[in-house]
C-alpha positions in Angstrom: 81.7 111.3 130.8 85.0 112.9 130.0 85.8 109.9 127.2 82.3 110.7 125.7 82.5 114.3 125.3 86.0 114.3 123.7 85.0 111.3 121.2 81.6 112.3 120.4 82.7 113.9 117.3 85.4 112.2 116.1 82.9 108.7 116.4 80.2 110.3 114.6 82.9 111.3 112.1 84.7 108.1 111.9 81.3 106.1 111.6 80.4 108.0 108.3 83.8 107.6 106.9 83.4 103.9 107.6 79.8 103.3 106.1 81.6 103.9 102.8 84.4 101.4 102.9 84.5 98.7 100.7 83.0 95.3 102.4 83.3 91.8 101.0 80.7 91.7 98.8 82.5 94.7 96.7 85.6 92.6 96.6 84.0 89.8 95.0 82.4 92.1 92.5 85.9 93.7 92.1 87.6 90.3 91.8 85.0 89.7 88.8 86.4 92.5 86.5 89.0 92.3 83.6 91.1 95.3 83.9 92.6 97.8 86.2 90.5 100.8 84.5 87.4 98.5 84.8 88.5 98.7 88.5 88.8 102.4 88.9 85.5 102.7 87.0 84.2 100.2 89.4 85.8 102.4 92.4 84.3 105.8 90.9 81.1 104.6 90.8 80.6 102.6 94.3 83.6 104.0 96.6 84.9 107.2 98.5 87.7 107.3 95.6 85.4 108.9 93.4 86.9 112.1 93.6 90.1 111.6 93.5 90.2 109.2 90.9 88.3 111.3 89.1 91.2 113.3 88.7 93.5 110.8 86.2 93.1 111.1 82.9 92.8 107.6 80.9 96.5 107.3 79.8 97.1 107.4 83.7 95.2 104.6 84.2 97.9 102.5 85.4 98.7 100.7 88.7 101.6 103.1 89.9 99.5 106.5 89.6 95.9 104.8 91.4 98.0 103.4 94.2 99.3 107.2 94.5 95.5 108.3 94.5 94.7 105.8 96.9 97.4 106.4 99.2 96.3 110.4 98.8 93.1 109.0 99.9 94.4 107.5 103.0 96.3 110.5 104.3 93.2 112.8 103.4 91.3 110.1 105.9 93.9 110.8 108.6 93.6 114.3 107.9 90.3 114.9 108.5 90.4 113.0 111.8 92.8 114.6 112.9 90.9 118.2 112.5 88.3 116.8 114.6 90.8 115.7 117.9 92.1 117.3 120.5 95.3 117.6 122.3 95.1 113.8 123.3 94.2 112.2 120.8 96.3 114.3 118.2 99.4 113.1 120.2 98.4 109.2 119.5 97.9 110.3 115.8 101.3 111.5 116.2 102.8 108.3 117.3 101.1 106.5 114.6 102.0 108.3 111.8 105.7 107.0 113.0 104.7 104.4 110.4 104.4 106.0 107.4 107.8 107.8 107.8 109.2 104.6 108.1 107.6 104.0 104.6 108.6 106.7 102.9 112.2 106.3 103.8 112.6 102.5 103.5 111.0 103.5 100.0 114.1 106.2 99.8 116.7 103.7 100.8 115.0 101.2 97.9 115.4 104.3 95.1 119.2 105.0 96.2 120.5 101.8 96.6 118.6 100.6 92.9 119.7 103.5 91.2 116.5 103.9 89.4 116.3 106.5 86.6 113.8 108.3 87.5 114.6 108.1 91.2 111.9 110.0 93.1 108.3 110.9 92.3 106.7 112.2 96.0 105.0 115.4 95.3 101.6 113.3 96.2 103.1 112.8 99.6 104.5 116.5 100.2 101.4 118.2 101.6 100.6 115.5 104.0 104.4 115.0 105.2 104.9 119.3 105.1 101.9 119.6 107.9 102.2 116.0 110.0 106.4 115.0 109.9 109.5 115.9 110.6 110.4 114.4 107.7 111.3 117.2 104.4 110.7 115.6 101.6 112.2 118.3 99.5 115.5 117.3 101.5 115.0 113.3 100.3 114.6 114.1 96.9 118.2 115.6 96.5 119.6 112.3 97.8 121.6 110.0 95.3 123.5 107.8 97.6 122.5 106.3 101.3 125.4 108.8 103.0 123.0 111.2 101.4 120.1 110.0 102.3 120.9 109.6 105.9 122.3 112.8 106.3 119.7 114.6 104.3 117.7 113.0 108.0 120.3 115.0 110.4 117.5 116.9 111.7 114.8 114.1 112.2 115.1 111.1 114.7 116.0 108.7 112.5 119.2 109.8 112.2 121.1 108.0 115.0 120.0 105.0 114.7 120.9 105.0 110.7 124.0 106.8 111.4 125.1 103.9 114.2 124.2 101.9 110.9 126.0 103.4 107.9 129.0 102.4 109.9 129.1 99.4 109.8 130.7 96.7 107.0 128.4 95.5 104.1 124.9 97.3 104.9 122.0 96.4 102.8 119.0 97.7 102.2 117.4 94.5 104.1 120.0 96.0 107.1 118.1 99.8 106.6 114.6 98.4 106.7 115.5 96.6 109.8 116.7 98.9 111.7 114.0 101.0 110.5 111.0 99.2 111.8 112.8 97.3 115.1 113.0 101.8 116.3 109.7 102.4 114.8 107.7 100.1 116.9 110.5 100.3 120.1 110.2 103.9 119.9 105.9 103.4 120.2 105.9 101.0 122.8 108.2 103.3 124.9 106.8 106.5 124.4 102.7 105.1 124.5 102.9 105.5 128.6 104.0 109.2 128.2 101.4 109.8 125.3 97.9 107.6 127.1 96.8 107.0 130.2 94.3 104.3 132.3 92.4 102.3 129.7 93.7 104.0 126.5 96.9 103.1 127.5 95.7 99.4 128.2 94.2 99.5 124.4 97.3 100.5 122.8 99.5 98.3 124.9 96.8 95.1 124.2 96.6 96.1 120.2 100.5 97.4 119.6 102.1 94.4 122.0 99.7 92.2 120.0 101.2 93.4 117.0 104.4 92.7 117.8 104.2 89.3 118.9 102.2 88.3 115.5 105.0 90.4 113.4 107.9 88.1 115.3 106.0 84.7 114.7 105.4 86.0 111.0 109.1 86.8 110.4 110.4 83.3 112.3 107.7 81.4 110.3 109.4 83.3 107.0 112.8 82.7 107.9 113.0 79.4 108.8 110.7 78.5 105.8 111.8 79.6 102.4 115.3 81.4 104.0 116.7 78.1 106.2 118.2 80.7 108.6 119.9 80.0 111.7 118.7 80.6 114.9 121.2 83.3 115.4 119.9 85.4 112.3 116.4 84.6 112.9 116.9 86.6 116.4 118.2 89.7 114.9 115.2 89.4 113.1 112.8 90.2 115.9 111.4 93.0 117.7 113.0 92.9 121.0 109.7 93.2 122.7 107.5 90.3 124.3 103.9 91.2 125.5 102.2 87.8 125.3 104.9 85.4 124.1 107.2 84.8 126.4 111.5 84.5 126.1 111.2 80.8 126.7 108.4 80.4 124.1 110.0 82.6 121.5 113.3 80.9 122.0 111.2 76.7 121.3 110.1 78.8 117.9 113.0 79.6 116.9 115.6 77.2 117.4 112.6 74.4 116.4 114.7 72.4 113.6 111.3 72.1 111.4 108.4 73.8 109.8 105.9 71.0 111.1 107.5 71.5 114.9 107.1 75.2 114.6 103.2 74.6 113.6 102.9 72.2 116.8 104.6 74.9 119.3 102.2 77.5 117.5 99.5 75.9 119.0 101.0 76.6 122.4 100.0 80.2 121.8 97.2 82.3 122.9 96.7 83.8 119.7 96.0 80.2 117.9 93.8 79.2 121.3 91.9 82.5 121.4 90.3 83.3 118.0 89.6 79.4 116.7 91.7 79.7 113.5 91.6 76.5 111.3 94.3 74.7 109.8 93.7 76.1 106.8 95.3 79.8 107.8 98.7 81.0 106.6 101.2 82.7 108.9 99.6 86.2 107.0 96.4 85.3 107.2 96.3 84.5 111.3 98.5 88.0 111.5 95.6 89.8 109.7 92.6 88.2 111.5 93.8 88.5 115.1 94.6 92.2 114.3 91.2 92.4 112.7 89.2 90.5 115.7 91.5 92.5 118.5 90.8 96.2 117.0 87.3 95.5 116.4 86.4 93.8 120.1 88.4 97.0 121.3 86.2 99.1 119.3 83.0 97.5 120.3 83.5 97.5 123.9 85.7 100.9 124.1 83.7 102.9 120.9 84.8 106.8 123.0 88.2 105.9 123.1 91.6 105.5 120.4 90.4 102.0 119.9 87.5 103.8 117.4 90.7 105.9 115.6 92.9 102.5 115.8 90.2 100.8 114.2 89.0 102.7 111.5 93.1 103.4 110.6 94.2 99.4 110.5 90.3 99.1 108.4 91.4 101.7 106.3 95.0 100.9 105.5 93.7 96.9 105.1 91.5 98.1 101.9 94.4 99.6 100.2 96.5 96.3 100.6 93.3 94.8 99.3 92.8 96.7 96.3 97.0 97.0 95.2 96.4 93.3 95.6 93.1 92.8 93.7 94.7 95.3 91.1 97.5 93.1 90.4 95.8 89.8 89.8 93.4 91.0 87.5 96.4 92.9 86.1 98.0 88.9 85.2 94.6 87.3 84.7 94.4 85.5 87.7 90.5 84.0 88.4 88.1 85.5 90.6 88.9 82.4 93.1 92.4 83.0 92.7 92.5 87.3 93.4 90.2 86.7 96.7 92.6 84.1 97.9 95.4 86.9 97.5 93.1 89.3 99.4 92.6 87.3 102.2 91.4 89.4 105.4 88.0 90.6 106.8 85.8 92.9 106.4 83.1 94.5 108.0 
């Protein structure tokens, strides 16, 4: 009774924010068009975007200022479920906004170390980051080298970890992102038992651990594939975490010498036992579906609990990928076969 009175509100919210997201049948009519502003036209017309988009004029109707919109669009969504939680559930919303911080400052490091010209353009992020981070953004702006960057982060967590970094020999910006999401998602699955309790707690750890485990065979499948890396690089790689993949297995997956033997130990697992993919499934695609098929079974046996948050979040931040995705492919003049193959994914 407890779960039902504190999610009876956010539910009935979340299901009316997800009656308007874009299903399959919009991405085939979306895949269709000829241009981006045919898109946003498309988008104003049939999607929640209307409003916002209805705010660039037609000489900003290029791909960098919608995907700002659209990520606006996303943080407004978090937003306005996070008016409607309580204490609870606005500390979970806390945890997962971990991972947009990690954006923002992997997307720092990129700026710095690229030297672009016209290094920073983050205002459409300030509001959101002002109320919900740690994070100043008016401090990351000022930064012109990664010293600066990393010590314009004194006051945030991050700043160890990147400090332990910075000195060492040779860093790259592959060594920042790293480091960057290996604490991000360490720093979830520790502090999830001090956050969730009972069967919230056995959601998160199901969905996040889950996660995890599909990231690591992603980035294994990716090294060994077009990077030929040793088995020694390959495990600096990974998230030092194991929820359904054990040490042993992780270790046959790695030091495998071949493509085709890491496909045959694959099938060892329970996430290509459990959810009947075919043959036909990239690395990607088997991440997105068993992400997609765990958050939804969670929802629909768990709807007045995080699962219905976790859900509507993954749903949310799945039809922006989508739509940056379909953007660029009708951008080059790719077929309608050709964008939906990009796309990939479910919908509802």
């Amino acid at each position: 009774m407890g779960n039902l009175l504190a999610y009876s509100g956010i539910v009935t919210k979340i299901r009316a924010m997800e009656a308007r997201l874009l299903n399959d049948k919009n991405f085939e009519e979306i895949a269709e068009l000829h241009s981006v502003p045919e898109i946003v036209s498309y988008l104003k017309e049939k999607s929640s975007y209307s409003f916002v988009l209805n705010d660039l004029s037609d000489k900003q109707l290029h791909r960098g200022n919608i995907e700002k919109v659209l990520i606006g669009q996303l943080y407004y969504d978090y937003s306005k479920i996070y008016r409607f939680c309580g204490l609870e559930q606005r500390k979970f919303l806390e945890l997962y906004a971990s991972r947009y911080e990690v954006d923002l400052i992997n997307y720092c490091f990129r700026i710095v170390i690229n030297h672009y010209s016209e290094p920073f353009d983050l205002n459409y992020k300030k509001n959101f980051f002002d109320k919900y981070s740690q994070i100043s953004i008016d401090k990351l702006i000022t930064s012109r080298t990664t010293d600066e960057l990393i010590e314009n982060l004194k006051d945030t967590e991050y700043y160890e970890p990147l400090k332990r970094l910075k000195e060492k020999p040779n860093i790259t910006l592959f060594d920042y992102d790293l480091a960057l999401d290996q604490y991000a998602f360490a720093k979830v699955w520790k502090k999830r038992k001090k956050v969730l309790k009972k069967k919230e707690l056995e959601i998160l750890t199901r969905d996040y651990g889950s996660k995890i485990d599909l990231l690591n065979l992603q980035w294994i499948y990716r090294a060994k594939k077009y990077y030929e890396m040793k088995p020694v690089d390959i495990y600096a790689l990974l998230v030092p975490i194991h929820y359904k993949l054990s040490t042993e297995l992780v270790k046959e997956l790695v030091e495998t010498p071949s493509i085709e033997e890491f496909d045959h130990i694959l099938r060892k697992t329970s996430y290509w036992r459990h959810y009947d993919f075919n043959e036909t499934l990239t690395i990607e695609q088997m991440y997105r579906d068993c992400l997609y098929h765990l958050y939804t079974v969670d929802r629909r046996r768990n709807p007045y609990s995080i699962a219905t948050i976790n859900t509507y979040l993954f749903l949310k931040e799945e039809e922006l990928r989508k739509l940056t995705t379909a953007m660029e492919c009708v951008r080059y003049h790719l077929s309608p076969g050709e964008t939906l193959a990009y796309i990939g994914g479910k919908t509802l």
